[in-house]
C-alpha positions, 0 to 999 in steps of 0.5 A: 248945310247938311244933306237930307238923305233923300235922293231924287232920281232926275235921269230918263229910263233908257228903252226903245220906246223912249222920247228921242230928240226930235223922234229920229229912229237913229238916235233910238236905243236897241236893246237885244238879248244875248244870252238867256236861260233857255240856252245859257247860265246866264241873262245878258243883254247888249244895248246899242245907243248914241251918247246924246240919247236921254239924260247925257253930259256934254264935253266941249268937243261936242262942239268945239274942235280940239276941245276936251274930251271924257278923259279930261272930266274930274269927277268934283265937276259932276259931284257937286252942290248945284242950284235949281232955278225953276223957269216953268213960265218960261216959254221959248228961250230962257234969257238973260232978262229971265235969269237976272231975278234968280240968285244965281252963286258964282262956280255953281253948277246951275239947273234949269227946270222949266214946262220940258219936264212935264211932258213925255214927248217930244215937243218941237218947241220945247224951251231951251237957254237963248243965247243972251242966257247963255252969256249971263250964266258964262258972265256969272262963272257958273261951272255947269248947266243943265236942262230938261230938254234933249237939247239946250239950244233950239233954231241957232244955226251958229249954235251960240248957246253950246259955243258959249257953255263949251268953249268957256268950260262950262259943261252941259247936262241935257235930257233931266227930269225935273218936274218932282224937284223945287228951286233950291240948293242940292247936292248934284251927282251926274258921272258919266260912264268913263269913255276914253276919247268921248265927247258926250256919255248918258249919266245917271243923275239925281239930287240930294237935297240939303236941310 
């Protein structure tokens, strides 16, 4: 397969005014100027964000204890071909009973695109992976999974969900926006910024699709 040369941008913009998991004002972006032309040569800015804020990768320390960290990230995990499943009549929990119906390779990276996409606020109920689709896609070997939701997992006291993904290898991407993007094949380019120590980091991700 040979890749279009289209590129399809499927990151949140970062901004202060932007949609935050579950509107907590400490997960919000502050963006200050430090410089400017008034009294400098220079514009500069700061920004002050948490890992988890809009689109972001999910290393297994995030919930795993001792687990890997950004340090430990080969660039060919989040440079990869990867597939679009699109779950948009979904509602709730993705499932195993969900996934069975979808092709799904063995040692893709897999993206779940569902009715998250279409809205630009935060949704309390917004759809998530349950914790049997969770177990699918692990059984499967897949080496990825992302959503477009600012959170994969929803109401799991235990967290299942990112237990079963992190603890397995599997990384996560959380916060894409998917609702320009068809189910198919595309190549995914999600790096992180490279952070030594870090269980999480924003990404700027887009697909490009194959012919």
């Amino acid at each position: 397969m040979k890749l279009t040369g289209e590129i399809i941008d499927i990151s949140m913009e970062i901004s202060e005014d932007m949609m935050v998991y579950k509107n907590r004002e400490e997960n919000r972006p502050s963006i200050r100027i430090t410089r400017d032309f008034e009294k400098s040569t220079a514009f500069e800015t700061e920004v002050t964000m948490g890992m988890h804020t809009g689109t972001h990768l999910d290393m297994p320390l995030h919930m795993i204890p001792e687990g890997e960290t950004l340090d430990n990230l080969q660039l060919k995990q989040v440079v990869t071909p990867c597939r679009v499943l699109d779950l948009t009549e979904v509602e709730g929990g993705i499932s195993d009973q969900d996934l069975k119906n979808k092709e799904i390779p063995e040692g893709k990276f897999i993206l779940l695109k569902t009715r998250n996409s279409d809205q630009d606020f935060f949704d309390f109920s917004f759809v998530y992976l349950a914790a049997s689709g969770a177990v699918w896609l692990n059984n499967l070997g897949v080496t990825g999974v992302g959503i477009d939701a600012l959170g994969i997992e929803r109401d799991q006291p235990e967290r299942e969900t990112h237990k079963t993904l992190l603890g397995n290898g599997i990384l996560i991407i959380e916060g894409l926006r998917l609702s320009e993007v068809v189910e198919g094949e595309y190549l995914l380019v999600a790096a992180p910024l490279k952070i030594k120590g870090a269980e999480a980091a924003p990404v700027r991700a887009f697909l490009m699709p194959f012919a």
